[in-house]
N, C-alpha and C positions, 0 to 999 in steps of 0.2 A: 624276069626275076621277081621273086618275093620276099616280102621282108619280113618276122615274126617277132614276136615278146615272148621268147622261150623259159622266162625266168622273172619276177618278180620279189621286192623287199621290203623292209621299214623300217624305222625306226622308232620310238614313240620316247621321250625324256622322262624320267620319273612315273610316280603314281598319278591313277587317276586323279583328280581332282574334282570333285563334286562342288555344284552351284555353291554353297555355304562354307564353302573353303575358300574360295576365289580373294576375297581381302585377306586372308591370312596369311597369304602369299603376295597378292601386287600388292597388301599396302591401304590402310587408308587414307584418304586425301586430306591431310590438317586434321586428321587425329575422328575425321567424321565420314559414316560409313554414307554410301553414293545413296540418292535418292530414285539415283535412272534402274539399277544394277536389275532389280526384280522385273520390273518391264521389260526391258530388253532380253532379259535372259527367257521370260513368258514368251514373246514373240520367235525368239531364235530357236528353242528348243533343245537347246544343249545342255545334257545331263552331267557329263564328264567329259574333262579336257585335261592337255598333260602341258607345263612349264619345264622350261629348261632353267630356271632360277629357282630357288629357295627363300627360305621367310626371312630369311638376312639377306636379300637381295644381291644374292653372288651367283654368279653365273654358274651351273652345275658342269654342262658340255657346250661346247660354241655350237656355231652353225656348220660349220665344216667338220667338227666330229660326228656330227649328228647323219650328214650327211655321205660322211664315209662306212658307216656303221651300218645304215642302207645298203649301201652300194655292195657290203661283205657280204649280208647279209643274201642279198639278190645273187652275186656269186655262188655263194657258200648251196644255194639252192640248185643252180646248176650243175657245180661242181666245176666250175671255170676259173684256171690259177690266172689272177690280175694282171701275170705278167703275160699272157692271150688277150687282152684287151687290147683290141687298134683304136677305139674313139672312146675318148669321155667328154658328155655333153653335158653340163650343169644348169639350174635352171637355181634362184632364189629372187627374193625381194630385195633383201638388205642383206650381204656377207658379212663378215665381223670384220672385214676391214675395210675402208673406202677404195683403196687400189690396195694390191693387184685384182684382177679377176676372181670370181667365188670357183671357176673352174679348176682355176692354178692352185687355190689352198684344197680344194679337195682331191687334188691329184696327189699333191703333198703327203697330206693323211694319210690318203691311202697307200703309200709309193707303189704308184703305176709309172713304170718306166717305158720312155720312149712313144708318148701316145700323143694323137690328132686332138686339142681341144676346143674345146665350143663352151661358153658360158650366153646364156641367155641372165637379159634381165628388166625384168617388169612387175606386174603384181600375178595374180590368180592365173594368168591362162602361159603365162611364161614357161610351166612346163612342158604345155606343147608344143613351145617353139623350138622349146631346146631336143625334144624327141623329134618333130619332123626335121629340124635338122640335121641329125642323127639317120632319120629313115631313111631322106634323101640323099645324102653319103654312102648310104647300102646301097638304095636303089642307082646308083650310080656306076657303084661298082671298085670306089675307092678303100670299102673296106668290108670284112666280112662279119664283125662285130660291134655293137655299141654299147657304152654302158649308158645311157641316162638318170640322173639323177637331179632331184627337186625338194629343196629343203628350206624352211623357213623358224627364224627364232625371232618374234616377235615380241617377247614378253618382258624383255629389254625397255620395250616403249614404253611400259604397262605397269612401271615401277611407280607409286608414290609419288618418290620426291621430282620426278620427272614432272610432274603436275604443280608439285609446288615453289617450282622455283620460277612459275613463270610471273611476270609481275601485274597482277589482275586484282582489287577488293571484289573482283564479281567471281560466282560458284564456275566452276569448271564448265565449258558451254557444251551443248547436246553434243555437237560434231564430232568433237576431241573427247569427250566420255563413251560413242558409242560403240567405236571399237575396242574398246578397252575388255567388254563383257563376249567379244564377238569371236577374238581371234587367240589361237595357241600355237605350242609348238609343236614340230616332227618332220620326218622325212620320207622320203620313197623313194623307188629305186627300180627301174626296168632293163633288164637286158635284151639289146637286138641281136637277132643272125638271120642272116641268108638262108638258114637251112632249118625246118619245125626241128622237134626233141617229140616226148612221147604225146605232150598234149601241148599246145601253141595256141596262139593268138596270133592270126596273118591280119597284118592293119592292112587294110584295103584303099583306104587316103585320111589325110587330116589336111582340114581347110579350116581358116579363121576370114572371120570380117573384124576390120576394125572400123571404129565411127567417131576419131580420134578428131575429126576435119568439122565434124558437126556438133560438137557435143562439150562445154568445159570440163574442166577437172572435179572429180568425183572422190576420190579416194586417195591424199594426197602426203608427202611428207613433207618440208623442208620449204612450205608456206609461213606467215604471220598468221597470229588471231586477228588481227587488224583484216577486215578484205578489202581495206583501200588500200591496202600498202600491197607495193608489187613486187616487194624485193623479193630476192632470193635467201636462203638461210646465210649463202657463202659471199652476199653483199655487205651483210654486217660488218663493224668493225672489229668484232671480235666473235667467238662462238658462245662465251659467256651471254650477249646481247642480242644476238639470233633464238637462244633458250628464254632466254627473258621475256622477248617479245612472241614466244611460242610456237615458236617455225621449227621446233625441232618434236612436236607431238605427231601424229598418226590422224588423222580427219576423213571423214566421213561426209560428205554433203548431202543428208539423208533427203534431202528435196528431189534430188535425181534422181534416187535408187532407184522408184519403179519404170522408169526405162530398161532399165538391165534383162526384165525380163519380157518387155516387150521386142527388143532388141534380139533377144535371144530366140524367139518364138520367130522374129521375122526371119534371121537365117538359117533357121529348121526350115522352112515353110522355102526360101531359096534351094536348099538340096533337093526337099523331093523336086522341084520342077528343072533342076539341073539333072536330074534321075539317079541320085547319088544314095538316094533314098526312098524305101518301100516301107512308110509303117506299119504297115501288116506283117511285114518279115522280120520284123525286129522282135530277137526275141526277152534281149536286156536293159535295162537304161542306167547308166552308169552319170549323172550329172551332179556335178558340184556347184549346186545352191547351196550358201551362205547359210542359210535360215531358213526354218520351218514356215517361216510367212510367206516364201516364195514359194511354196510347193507347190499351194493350192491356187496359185494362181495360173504359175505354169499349166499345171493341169488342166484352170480354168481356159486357157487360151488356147490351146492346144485341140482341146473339144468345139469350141466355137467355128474353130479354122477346119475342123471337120479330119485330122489327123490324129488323134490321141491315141494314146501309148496306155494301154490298161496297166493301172497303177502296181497291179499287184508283179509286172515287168520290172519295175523301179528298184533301184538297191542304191542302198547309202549310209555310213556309219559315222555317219555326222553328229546322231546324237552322243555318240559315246568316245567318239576319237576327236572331234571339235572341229572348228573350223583354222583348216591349216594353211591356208593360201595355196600359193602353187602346188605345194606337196600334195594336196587332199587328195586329187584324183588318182594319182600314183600309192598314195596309202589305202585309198576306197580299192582300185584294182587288187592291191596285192592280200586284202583281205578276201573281194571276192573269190577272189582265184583258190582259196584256200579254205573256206565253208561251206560257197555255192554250189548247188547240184548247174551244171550243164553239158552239153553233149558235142559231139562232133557235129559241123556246119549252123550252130547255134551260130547269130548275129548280136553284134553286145554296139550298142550306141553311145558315147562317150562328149559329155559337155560341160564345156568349163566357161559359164559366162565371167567377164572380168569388171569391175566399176571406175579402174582406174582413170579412163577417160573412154570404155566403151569397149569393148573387144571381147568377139566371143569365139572359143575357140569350139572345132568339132573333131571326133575320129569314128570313125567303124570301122569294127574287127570282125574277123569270121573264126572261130575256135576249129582247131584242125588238131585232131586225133592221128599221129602217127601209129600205123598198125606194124 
């Protein structure tokens, strides 16, 4: 049996937002605009990105709207009535509420009645888990459709006062400022079946390594700014004093980061000798790097290791749809699928390294033309 992505979707909140609009909306920090913002946004590359807040810092759509609207959206393209859906697998970072499940509120939304659910939850490569989990449910034979879905509203974090209320006379520290310039909001949305439609994507496997055993926390929430201090947000005495002490910002340990892409280079370099991969035969590469400063290193490494993937294979809509965590690769898909020139038995490469504490996700597809 094979299992395909007969259907892709998105979401995206609001207008684009261009570099010089970005404090008009999170906010400046104590009334003064950031000293990092231009650097970091010179390294990442990102032109335009979309919030799900506004400049009075209200929520416009949650996370589970955003991500039902996906989901119709990916429907609405096959022509599949929700109530045909046997599995919804949900993938996010943060859902808007701590319990229940981000899968249970977007069943909600959507009302899908009577379905198998699956919430994944992690950071960046989480949408895969929650798609193979999903594939392997097909390929099992427990059901003949999936919907998956991966959405993130991070911009929540990314508010102002969220900065100022923690209790520091020192400037906001690198960690905790640099994803602030790095990450947005949106969603995606892939439909599985058993059976291609007129033009499909057959996933042929998805494999991850994680390096969770070797590696500390990289990319974290619900730490202190203290790094002697080892509580947890929810050891505080109150949540007032967990904020205070800065356990409730978004961090970055940018000391690690370029692991991520050595990391990532070394599990490519595991498939082909597992023979899961021929770079020669690949004809797309669908990977979600964070930032234009990893591109060219991937690249660089890639060549040294004697595999490289000619750049002009590469596709990615990073600079203009932003860095959306889980979501990305399912919004990068579901735009390729719908500009991209590709053909029948075309091979499409898909990778989502993650920095959370290491983990890098892989898929390969094979594009099959029903005649």
């Amino acid at each position: 049996m094979n299992v395909y992505i007969t259907s892709t979707g998105s979401h995206l909140p609001g207008p684009p937002i261009a570099n010089d609009e970005i404090e008009n909306v999170l906010g400046l920090v104590h009334k003064k605009p950031s000293r990092l913002k231009k650097k970091i946004l010179e390294s990442n590359g990102i032109v335009t990105r979309h919030y799900a807040i506004n400049q009075q810092h209200e929520t416009t759509i949650s996370n589970s709207e955003m991500a039902a609207l996906a989901g119709q959206n990916c429907l609405d393209g096959a022509g599949l009535p929700k109530s045909r859906i046997s599995m919804l697998s949900c993938a996010t970072s943060q859902g808007d509420l701590v319990l229940p499940g981000f899968g249970s509120m977007v069943q909600a939304e959507m009302q899908i009645p009577d379905v198998e659910l699956h919430s994944a939850h992690g950071i960046c490569s989480c949408s895969l888990m929650a798609l193979k989990a999903a594939y392997t449910n097909l390929l099992a034979g427990e059901h003949d459709n999936a919907l998956v879905v991966a959405s993130e509203l991070c911009s929540r974090l990314f508010k102002s006062s969220r900065y100022e209320v923690v209790n520091s006379d020192k400037p906001i520290d690198f960690n905790a400022e640099f994803l602030r310039w790095m990450l947005s909001d949106g969603a995606g949305a892939c439909l599985l079946q058993t059976k291609p439609t007129a033009k499909s994507f057959r996933i042929d496997w998805i494999r991850s390594y994680s390096h969770a055993d070797a590696f500390p926390v990289c990319m974290s929430v619900g730490a202190p700014s203290d790094s002697n201090d080892q509580r947890s947000w929810q050891d505080f005495a109150s949540y007032a004093e967990a904020e205070a002490a800065g356990a409730l910002l978004i961090r970055q340990d940018v000391r690690l980061l370029d692991n991520i892409v050595k990391l990532g280079v070394d599990g490519f370099l595991r498939l082909i000798d597992e023979g899961r991969v021929k770079p020669a035969d690949i004809d797309h590469v669908l990977c979600h790097y964070s930032s234009d400063y990893f591109r060219s290193r991937i690249f660089d490494m890639l060549t040294v290791a004697g595999v490289a993937i000619p750049q002009q294979r590469w596709y990615t809509n990073l600079y203009t749809r932003g860095n959306t965590g889980c979501a990305a690769l399912f919004i990068m898909l579901d735009e390729f699928s719908k500009t991209q020139k590709y053909k029948n038995g075309d091979q499409i490469m898909c990778m989502v390294p993650e920095s959370g504490r290491f983990n890098t996700a892989y898929m390969k597809l094979t594009v099959v033309e029903k005649t």
